[in-house]
ZADOLO-52635 format. One line per field, with one value per residue (C-alpha): residue number from 1; residue in three letters; x, z, y. Coordinates in steps of 0.02 Angstrom, whole numbers. Each point is the difference from the previous one (the first is absolute). Layout:
! ZADOLO-52635
num: c(NUM:...)
residuo: c(ALA:...)
X: c(X:...)
Z: c(Z:...)
Y: c(Y:...)
//
This chain:
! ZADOLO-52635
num: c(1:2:3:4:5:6:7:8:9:10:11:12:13:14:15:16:17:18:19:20:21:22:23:24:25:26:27:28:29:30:31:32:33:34:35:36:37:38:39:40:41:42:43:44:45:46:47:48:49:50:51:52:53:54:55:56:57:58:59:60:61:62:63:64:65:66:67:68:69:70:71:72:73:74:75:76:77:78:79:80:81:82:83:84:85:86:87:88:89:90:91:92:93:94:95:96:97:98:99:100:101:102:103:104:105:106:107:108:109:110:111:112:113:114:115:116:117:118:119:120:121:122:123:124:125:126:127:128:129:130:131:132:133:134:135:136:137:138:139:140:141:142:143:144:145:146:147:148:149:150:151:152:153:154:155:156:157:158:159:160:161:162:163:164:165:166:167:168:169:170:171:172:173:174:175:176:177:178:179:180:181:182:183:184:185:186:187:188:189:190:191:192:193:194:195:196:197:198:199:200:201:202:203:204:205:206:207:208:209:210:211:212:213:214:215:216:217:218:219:220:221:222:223:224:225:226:227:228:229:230:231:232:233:234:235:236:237:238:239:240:241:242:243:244:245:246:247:248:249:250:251:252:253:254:255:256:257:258:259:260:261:262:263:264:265:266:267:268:269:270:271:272:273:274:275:276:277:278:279:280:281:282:283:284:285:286:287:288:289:290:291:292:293:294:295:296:297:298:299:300:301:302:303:304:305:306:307:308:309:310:311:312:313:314:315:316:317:318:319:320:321:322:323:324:325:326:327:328:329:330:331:332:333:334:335:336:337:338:339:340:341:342:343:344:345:346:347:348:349:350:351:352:353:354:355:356:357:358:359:360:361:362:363:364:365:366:367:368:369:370:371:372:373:374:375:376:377:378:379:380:381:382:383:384:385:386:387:388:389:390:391:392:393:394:395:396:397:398:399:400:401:402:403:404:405:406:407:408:409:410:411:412:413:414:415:416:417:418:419:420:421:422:423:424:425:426:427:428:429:430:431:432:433:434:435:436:437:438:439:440:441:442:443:444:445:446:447:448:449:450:451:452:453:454:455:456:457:458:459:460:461:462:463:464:465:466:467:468:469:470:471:472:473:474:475:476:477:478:479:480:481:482:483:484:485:486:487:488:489:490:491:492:493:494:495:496:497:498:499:500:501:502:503:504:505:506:507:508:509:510:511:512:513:514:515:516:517:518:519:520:521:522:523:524:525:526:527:528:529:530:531:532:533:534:535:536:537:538:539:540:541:542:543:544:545:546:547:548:549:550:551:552:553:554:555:556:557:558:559:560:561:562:563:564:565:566:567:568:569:570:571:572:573:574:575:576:577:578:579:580:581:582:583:584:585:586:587:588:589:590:591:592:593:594:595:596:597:598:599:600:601:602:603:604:605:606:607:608:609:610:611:612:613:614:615:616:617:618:619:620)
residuo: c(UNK:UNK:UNK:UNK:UNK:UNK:UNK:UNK:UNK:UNK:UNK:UNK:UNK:UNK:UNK:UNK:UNK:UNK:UNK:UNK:UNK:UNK:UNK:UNK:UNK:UNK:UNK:UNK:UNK:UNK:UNK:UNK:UNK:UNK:UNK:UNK:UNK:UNK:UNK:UNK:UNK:UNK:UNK:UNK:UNK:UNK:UNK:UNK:UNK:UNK:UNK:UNK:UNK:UNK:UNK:UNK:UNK:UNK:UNK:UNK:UNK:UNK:UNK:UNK:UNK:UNK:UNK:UNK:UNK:UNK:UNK:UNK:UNK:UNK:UNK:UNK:UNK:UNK:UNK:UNK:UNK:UNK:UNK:UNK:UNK:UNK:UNK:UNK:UNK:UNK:UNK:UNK:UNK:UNK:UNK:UNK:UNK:UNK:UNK:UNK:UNK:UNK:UNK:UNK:UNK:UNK:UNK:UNK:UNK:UNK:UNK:UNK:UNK:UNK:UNK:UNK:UNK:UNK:UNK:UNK:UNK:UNK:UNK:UNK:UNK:UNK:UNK:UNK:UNK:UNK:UNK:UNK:UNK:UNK:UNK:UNK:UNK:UNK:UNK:UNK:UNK:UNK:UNK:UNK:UNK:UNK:UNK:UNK:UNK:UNK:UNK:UNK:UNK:UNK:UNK:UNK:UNK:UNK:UNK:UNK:UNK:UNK:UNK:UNK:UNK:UNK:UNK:UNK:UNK:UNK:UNK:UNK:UNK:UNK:UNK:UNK:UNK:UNK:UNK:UNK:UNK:UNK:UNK:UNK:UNK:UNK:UNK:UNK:UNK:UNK:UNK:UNK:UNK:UNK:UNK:UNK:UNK:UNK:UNK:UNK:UNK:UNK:UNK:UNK:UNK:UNK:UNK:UNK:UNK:UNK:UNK:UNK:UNK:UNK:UNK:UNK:UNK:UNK:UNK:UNK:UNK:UNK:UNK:UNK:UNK:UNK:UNK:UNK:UNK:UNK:UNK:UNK:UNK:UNK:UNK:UNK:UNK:UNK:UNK:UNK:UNK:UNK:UNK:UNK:UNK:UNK:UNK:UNK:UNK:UNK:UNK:UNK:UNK:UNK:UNK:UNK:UNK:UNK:UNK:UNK:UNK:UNK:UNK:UNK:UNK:UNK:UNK:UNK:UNK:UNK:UNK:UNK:UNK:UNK:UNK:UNK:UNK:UNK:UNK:UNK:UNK:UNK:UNK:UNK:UNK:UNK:UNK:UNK:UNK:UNK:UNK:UNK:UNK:UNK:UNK:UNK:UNK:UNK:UNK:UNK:UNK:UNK:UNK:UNK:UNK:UNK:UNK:UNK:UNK:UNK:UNK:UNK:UNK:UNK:UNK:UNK:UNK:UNK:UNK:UNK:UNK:UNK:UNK:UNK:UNK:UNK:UNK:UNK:UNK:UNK:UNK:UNK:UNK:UNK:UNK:UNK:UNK:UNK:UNK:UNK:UNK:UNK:UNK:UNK:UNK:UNK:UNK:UNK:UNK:UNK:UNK:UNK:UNK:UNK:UNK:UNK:UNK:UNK:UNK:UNK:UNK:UNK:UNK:UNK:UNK:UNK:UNK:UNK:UNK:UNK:UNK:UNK:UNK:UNK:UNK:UNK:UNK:UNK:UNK:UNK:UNK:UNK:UNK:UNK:UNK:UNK:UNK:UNK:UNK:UNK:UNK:UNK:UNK:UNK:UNK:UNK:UNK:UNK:UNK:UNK:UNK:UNK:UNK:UNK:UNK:UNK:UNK:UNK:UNK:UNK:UNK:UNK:UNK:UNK:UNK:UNK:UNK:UNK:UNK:UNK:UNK:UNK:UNK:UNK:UNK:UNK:UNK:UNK:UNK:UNK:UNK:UNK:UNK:UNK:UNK:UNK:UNK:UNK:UNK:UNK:UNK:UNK:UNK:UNK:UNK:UNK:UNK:UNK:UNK:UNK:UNK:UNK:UNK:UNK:UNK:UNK:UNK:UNK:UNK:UNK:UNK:UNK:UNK:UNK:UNK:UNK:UNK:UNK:UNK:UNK:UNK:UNK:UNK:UNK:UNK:UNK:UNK:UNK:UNK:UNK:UNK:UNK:UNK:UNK:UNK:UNK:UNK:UNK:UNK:UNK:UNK:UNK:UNK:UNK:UNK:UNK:UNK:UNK:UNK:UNK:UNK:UNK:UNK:UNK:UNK:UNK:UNK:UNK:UNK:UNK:UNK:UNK:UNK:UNK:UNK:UNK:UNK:UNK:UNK:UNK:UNK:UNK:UNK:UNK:UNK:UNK:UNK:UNK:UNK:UNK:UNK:UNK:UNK:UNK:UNK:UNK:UNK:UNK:UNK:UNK:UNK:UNK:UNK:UNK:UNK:UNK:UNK:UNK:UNK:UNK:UNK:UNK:UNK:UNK:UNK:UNK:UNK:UNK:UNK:UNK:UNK:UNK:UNK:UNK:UNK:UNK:UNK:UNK:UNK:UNK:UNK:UNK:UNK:UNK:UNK:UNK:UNK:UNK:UNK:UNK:UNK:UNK:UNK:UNK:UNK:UNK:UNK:UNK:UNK:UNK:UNK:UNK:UNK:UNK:UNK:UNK:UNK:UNK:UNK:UNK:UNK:UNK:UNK:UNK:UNK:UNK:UNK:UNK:UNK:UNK:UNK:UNK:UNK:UNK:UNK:UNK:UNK:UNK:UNK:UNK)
X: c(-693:-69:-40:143:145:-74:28:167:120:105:166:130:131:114:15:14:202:40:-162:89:131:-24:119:57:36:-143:-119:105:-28:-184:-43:130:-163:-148:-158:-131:-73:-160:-168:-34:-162:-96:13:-10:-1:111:66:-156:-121:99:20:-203:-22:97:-93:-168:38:87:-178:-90:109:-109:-155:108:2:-203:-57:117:-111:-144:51:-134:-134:-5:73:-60:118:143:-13:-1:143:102:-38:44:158:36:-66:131:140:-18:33:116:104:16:47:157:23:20:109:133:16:18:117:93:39:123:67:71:-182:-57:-164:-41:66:-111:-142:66:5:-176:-79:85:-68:-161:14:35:-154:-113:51:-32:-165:-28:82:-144:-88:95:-38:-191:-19:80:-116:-137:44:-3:-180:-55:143:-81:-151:24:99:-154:-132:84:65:93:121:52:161:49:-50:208:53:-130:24:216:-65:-96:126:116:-81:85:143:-59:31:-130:5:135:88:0:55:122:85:-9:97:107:46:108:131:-22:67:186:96:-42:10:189:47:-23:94:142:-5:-11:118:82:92:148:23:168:68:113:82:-39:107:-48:44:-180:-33:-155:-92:-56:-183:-172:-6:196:-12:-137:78:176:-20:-47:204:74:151:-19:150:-116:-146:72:81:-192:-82:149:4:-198:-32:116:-48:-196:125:50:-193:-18:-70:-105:-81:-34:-74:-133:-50:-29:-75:-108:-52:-44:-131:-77:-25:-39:-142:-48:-22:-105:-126:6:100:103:168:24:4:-195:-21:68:-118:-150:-38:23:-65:121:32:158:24:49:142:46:-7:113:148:-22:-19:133:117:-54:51:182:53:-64:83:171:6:-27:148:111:-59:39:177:35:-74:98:171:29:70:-103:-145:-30:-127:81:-32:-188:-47:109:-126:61:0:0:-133:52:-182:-87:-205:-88:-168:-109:94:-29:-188:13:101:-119:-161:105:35:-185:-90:-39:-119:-121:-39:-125:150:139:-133:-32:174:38:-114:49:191:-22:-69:82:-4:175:154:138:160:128:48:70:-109:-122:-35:104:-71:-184:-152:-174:-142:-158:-85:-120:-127:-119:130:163:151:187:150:160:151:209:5:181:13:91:-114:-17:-108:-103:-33:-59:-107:-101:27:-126:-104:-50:-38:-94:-108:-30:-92:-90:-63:-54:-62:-121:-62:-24:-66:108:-40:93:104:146:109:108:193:-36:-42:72:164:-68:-48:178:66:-84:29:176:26:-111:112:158:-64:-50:178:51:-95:62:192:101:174:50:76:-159:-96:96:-28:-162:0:118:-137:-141:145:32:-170:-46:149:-21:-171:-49:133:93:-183:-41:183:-56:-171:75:152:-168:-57:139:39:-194:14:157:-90:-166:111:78:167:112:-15:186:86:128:-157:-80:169:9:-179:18:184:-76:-147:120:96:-154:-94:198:56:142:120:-46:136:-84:111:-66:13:-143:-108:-64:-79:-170:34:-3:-183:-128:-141:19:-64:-175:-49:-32:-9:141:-55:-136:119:41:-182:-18:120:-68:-185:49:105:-135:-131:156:21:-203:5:126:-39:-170:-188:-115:-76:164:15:-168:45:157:-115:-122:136:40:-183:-44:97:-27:-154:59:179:128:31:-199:10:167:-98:-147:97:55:173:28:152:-24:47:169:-60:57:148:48:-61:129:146:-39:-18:173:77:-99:115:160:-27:5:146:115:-67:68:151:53)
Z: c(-614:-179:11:109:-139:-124:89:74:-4:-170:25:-123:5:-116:135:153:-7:11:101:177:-47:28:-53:93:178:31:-70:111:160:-45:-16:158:130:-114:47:-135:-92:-39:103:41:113:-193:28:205:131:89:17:113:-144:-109:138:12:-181:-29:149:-96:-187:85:97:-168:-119:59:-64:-180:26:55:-167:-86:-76:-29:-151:-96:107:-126:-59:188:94:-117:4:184:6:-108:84:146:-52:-106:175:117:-161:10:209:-49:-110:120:129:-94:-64:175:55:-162:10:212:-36:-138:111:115:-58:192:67:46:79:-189:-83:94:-40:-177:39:76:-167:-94:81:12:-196:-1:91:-97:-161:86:29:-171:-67:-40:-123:-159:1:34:-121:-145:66:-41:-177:-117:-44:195:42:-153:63:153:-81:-104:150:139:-40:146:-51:-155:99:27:-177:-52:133:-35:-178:29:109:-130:-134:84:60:-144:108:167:69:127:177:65:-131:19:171:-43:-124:139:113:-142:17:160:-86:-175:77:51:-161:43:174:-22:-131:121:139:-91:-101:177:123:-76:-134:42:-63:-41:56:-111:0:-118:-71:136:135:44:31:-79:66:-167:85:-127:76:-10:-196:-23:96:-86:-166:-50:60:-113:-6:-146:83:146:-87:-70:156:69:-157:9:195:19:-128:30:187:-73:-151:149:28:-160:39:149:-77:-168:99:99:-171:-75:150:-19:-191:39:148:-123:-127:137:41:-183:-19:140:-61:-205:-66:-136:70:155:-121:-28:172:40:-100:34:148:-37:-182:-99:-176:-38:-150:148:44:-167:-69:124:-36:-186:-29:148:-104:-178:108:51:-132:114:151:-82:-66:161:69:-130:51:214:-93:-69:155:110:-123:-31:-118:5:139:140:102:154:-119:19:174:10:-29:-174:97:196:47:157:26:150:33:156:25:-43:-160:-45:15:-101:-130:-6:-7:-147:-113:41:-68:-159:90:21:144:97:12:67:113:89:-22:89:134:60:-14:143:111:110:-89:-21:110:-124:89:36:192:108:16:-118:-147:-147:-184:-74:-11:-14:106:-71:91:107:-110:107:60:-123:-61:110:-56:72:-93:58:-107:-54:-44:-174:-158:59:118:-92:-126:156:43:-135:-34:172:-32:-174:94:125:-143:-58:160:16:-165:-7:186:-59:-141:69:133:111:-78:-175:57:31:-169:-78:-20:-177:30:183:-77:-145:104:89:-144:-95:139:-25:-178:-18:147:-100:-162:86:83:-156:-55:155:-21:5:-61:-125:144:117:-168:-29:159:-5:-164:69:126:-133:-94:138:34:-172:21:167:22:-184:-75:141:75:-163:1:172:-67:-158:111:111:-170:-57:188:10:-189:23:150:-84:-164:156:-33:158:97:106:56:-142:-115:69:-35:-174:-65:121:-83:-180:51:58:-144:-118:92:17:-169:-90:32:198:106:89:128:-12:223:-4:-55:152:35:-17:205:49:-72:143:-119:-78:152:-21:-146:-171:101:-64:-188:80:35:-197:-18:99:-32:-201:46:97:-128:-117:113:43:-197:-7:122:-59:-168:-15:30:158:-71:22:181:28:-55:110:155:-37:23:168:55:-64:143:18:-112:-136:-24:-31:-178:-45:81:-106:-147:28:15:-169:34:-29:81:-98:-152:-79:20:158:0:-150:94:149:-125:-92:152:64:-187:12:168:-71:-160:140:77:-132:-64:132:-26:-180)
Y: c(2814:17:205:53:-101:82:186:-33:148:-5:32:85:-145:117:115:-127:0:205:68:-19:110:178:121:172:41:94:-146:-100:98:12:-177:-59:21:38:-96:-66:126:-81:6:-176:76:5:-194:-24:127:-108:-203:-47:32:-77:-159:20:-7:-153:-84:42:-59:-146:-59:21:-109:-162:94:-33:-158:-30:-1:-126:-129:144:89:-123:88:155:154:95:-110:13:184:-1:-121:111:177:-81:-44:173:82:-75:6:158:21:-134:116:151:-104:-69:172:88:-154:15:188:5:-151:85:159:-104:-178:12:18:-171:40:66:-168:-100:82:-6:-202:2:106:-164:-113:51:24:-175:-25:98:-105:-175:70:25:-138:-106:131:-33:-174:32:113:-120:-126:106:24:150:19:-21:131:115:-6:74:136:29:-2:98:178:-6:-112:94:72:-177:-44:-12:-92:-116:-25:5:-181:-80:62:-131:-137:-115:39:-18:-153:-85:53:-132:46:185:-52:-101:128:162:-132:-19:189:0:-132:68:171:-88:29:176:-1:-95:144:119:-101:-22:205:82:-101:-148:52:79:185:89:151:105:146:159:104:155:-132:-54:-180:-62:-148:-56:-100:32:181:52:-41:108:133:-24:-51:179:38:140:-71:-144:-122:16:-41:-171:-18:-13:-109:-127:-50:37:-137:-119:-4:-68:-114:-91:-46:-32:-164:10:165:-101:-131:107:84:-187:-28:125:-7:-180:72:111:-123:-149:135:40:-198:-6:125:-71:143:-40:109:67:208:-50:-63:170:94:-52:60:175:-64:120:-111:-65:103:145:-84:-48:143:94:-123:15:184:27:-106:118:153:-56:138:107:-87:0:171:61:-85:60:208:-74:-84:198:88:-90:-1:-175:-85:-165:-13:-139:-52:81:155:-13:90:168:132:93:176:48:131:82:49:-22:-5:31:-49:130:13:-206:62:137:-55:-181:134:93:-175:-81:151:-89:-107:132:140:-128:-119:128:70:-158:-30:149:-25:-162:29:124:-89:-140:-156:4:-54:88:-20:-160:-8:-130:-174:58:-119:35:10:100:-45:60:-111:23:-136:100:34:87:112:48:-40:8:11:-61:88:23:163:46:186:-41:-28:-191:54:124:-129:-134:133:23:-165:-63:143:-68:-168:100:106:-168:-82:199:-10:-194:12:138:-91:-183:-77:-93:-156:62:137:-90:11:-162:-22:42:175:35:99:98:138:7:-13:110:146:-41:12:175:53:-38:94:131:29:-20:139:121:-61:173:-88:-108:-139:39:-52:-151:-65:-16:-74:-121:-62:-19:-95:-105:-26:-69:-124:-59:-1:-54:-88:-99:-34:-66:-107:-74:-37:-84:-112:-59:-74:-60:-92:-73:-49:-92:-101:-33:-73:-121:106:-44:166:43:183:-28:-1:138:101:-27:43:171:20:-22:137:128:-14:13:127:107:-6:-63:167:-43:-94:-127:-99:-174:3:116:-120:-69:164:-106:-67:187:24:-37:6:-154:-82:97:-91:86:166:100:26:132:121:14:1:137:106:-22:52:145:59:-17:108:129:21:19:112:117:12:-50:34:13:-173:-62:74:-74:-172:1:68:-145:-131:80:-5:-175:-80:-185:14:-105:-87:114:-57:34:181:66:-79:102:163:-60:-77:-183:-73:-153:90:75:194:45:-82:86:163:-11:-60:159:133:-90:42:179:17:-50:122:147:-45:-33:169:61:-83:27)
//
C-alpha cells in the first residue's frame, strides 16, 4: 500500500506519554460521557457505505493484476495500469481512514476493530495486486520507461513515482527475490516484537513509595508520570528502581537489539548496500552527509547543551545536577486553556505566515475535524490523519487544559495545515509528504507558538516558563534525538567492524554518550546507562535521527518567518505545498536550506543560546 504508507497519520511521539491526562474537575466531568466530536458523515454517511465501498475496491483489485506482463505494450497501458491503481488507492485510503478514526473512538468497540481488521486486510490485498509492477518496470529499462514519460502527458503525475523505481533498480532484487525478502519481514520483525513482549508484561516493575505516601508503579508510563516528582529524593527514588528493573534485562534486551542490527544489515547485504545507514537512506534518498552532519555539529554545540544545565542546576538550587534533575519543569504555571483560547492563541503565534494561511487556518479549526477531549476507551495519544485526500484531514487529540495541551494543539494543526496546503497543490499521486518533512509544520506551529507566549508573558515566572519549554525543546528534541541517532551508529558500526554486539556493550557506549553530551560538572550514575533498552525507536531502523532533523528545519523557517521577508514566507509555504513531489531532502534544498550542510545546525544551536541569554537575564 505504496500511497496510503506514505500519508499515514504522523504522530507527536514527544507528546504520547502526558496527552491522556487531563487536568481539572470540570475537564474531568466534561470528558467522563462526551462522544466524538468529529463528523465521520464527511467520510461515510454511515457503516453500510463504508461495508459497500470495501466490497467494490475489493472486486476491482484483480483488474490490477490483468495487465501484468503488458506494460511492454506502450505508454497507454501503463498509464491505465497506474490510474487504476492511484483510482482505487485513493478509495483505498478513505476506507482505512473511516475504519482508524470509528476504531479510535472506542478501543472497547469491537464491531469497529474488525472493520479496522478488514481495511488491513484488504490493504494487504491491494499491494499483492500490485506487486508485480516494480519488477516490470525494471525490466523495461530506463530509456523505455522515459519514453513513455515523454509521449503521454498523462502520465506526468506519475512521472516521480516512476523515476523513484528506476532510481533503484541496482537495488531491486529479481522477483523471487523480492519475494523472498517481504517473507523475510514477518521474522525480521521478532527482535522487536520480543522487546515489546518482554517492556510491557514480562519484566517485573517496582512499586515504591513517595514521600506524600503515593505508591508509584514505576512500568514505561509511571516513569514518565513520576520522574517529573518535586521532591528530588523522590526523583532518584524513581531513576534508581526504574532502571535497574530493565539492568536486570540487560541481556535479553542487548540481544534483541543485536538481533536486530544484524536484520538491518542482513537486509542491506541483500540489496548491495555497503551499511545498513545507506541501505536506510536510499529509499527516501536523503545523502548521508544529513545524518552526519547532525551528530557532528550536535557534538560542536554541547557548550550550548551544558550551559543550559548549569542555569536548570541554579534554577532548581543545587549544588551539583543529576540526571534525575532533567524532567522537573524549571517553573509551574498554574494556567489553564480552554479550547477556544488554544485556537486563538495558535491564530495569534501563526500570524507570521501570512493572512491567507490564518484564514484557512481559521476556517478549518472550526469546523469538526477534531475529537479534542480524552474519555474512557478512547485511544490515547494525537494525531492528525491526512490520508483522505479527496476529503480532509482528522485529528485525534486527548487535550489537557494545561500548556501541554495547547502546545499538542497547535502542534496537529500544523500537521493538518500541512496535508491542506500540499492537498491543494498536488495531485493525489504527489500529495502525500515524506518522513523528512512530515514534522516541520508541527513543529514549526509549536515553536512560533512558544515565542509568541513569550512575547505576551505578563510575569517574570509566567515568562520563564515558557522559555523553559523552548529550552527543553531544543534539548530533547534536538540534542538527545541527535544522541540516539549517534548511539544507532555507534551500535551498527561496532557490528559491521564484526565487534561482538551484547547488553553490557550497549551500556557502555550509551554511558560514554550521556556523559559527553551532559558535561563534565553533570553527575552521571553509571546504572543509568542502560537507558538505551527503554528507547523503542531503535527497532525502526535509522528512524529516530529525523526528529533532530526536524526540529532543525523548522527552527530555521520559524527564525525566517519571524524576522525575515515574504520570500522567506514564500519559500517556507512552498515546502508545505510540494508534498510528495520530490524527496524531502530536494524540497528543503529548493527553499534554500540544505540539511546536508553545517548552516542549520548552527542556526538551532544559536536560537537555543538566543533562549538561554533571556532567561539568565532574567535571572541576574
Amino acid at each position: 500500500m505504496t500511497d496510503l504508507s506514505r500519508r499515514e497519520a504522523m504522530i507527536s511521539a514527544a507528546m504520547l506519554s502526558t496527552l491522556a491526562m487531563a487536568s481539572g474537575a470540570a475537564l474531568a466531568a466534561d470528558t467522563a460521557t462526551a462522544a466524538a466530536a468529529w463528523d465521520l458523515t464527511d467520510l461515510y454517511p454511515n457503516d453500510a457505505a463504508w461495508e459497500a465501498e470495501r466490497a467494490a475496491v475489493a472486486a476491482r483489485l484483480p483488474e490490477i493484476a490483468a495487465f501484468k506482463g503488458k506494460l511492454g505494450q506502450g505508454a497507454a497501458t501503463l498509464r491505465q495500469v497506474l490510474q487504476l491503481q492511484s483510482d482505487l488507492g485513493l478509495k483505498l485510503a478513505r476506507l482505512y481512514v473511516y475504519a482508524g478514526l470509528k476504531g479510535d473512538e472506542d478501543l472497547r468497540n469491537a464491531p469497529n476493530q474488525e472493520r479496522r481488521q478488514k481495511a488491513t486486510d484488504l490493504g494487504t490485498a491491494y499491494g499483492e495486486a500490485g506487486s508485480w509492477m516494480s519488477p516490470e518496470l525494471l525490466a523495461l529499462g530506463a530509456a523505455k520507461v522515459d519514453s513513455y514519460i515523454a509521449s503521454d502527458p498523462g502520465l506526468a503525475k506519475f512521472r516521480f513515482q516512476l523515476e523513484d523505481v528506476v532510481r533503484q533498480a541496482p537495488h531491486t532484487l529479481s522477483p523471487e527475490g523480492e519475494q523472498i525478502l517481504a517473507a523475510s519481514q514477518t521474522p525480521l520483525s521478532g527482535p522487536g516484537d520480543i522487546r515489546v513482549q518482554l517492556v510491557s508484561s514480562d519484566i517485573p516493575r517496582p512499586t515504591v513509595t513517595l514521600s506524600d505516601g503515593t505508591k508509584a508503579v514505576l512500568d514505561d508510563q509511571g516513569y514518565t508520570l513520576h520522574r517529573t516528582a518535586p521532591n528530588r529524593a523522590d526523583r532518584k527514588l524513581v531513576f534508581d528502581q526504574f532502571w535497574a528493573s530493565y539492568k536486570a534485562f540487560e541481556n535479553s534486551l542487548g540481544s534483541a537489539l543485536a538481533s536486530q542490527t544484524k536484520g538491518e544489515m542482513f537486509q542491506a547485504k541483500a540489496r548491495k548496500y555497503g551499511t545498513a545507514l545507506e541501505a536506510a537512506l536510499s529509499a527516501p534518498n536523503i545523502p548521508e552527509g544529513v545524518y552526519r552532519s547532525l551528530v557532528a555539529q550536535a557534538n560542536e554545540g554541547l557548550p550550548v547543551l551544558h550551559r543550559y544545565f548549569e542555569l536548570r542546576r541554579r534554577m532548581l538550587g543545587l549544588d551539583q545536577i543529576a540526571y534525575y534533575d532533567i524532567y522537573p519543569p524549571l517553573v509551574k504555571l498554574d494556567r489553564t486553556f480552554s479550547l477556544d483560547e488554544m485556537r486563538s492563541l495558535t491564530i495569534a503565534a501563526i500570524k507570521p505566515l501570512g493572512p491567507d494561511y490564518v484564514k484557512q487556518f481559521a476556517d478549518a479549526s472550526a469546523r469538526k475535524w477534531m475529537d479534542p477531549r480524552p474519555r474512557q476507551g478512547k485511544q490515547s495519544g494525537a494525531y492528525m490523519n491526512g490520508s483522505a485526500y479527496d476529503v480532509h484531514p482528522f485529528l485525534l487529540l486527548n487535550l489537557s487544559d494545561k500548556y501541554d495541551g495547547l502546545t499538542t494543539y497547535a502542534h496537529e494543526w500544523g500537521h493538518a495545515m500541512h496535508t491542506l496546503l500540499a492537498n491543494k497543490a498536488q495531485p493525489f499521486e504527489t500529495a502525500g509528504y515524506p518522513t523528512f518533512t512530515a514534522e516541520i509544520a508541527s513543529t514549526c506551529h509549536e515553536l512560533l507558538l512558544a515565542n509568541y507566549m513569550v512575547g505576551q508573558a505578563k510575569t517574570k515566572d509566567e515568562k520563564l516558563f515558557y522559555l523553559g519549554q523552548l529550552m527543553e525543546n531544543y534539548r530533547g528534541t534536538f540534542y538527545r534525538q541527535a544522541m540516539f541517532a549517534e548511539f544507532q551508529l555507534q551500535v551498527h558500526d561496532l557490528a559491521e567492524k564484526g565487534d561482538g554486539l551484547s547488553g553490557q556493550k550497549m551500556t557502555e557506549v550509551n554511558l560514554e554518550l550521556l556523559k559527553r553530551y551532559h558535561g563534565p560538572k553533570f553527575a552521571m550514575d553509571p546504572a543509568y546507562g542502560i537507558e538505551w533498552a527503554y528507547i523503542q525507536h531503535y527497532f525502526y531502523g535509522f528512524y529516530v535521527f529525523q526528529y533532530a532533523t526536524s526540529i532543525t528545519a523548522a527552527n530555521y523557517f520559524a527564525d525566517k518567518l519571524m524576522h525575515g521577508t515574504p520570500k522567506d514566507r514564500e519559500n517556507y509555504l512552498s515546502v508545505l505545498r510540494a508534498g510528495g513531489s520530490d524527496y524531502g531532502y530536494n524540497i528543503l534544498k529548493k527553499a534554500g536550506l540544505d540539511m546536508a550542510t553545517a548552516t542549520p545546525y548552527q542556526t538551532i544551536i544559536r536560537s537555543f543560546s538566543y533562549v538561554l541569554d533571556q532567561a539568565e537575564k532574567l535571572l541576574a
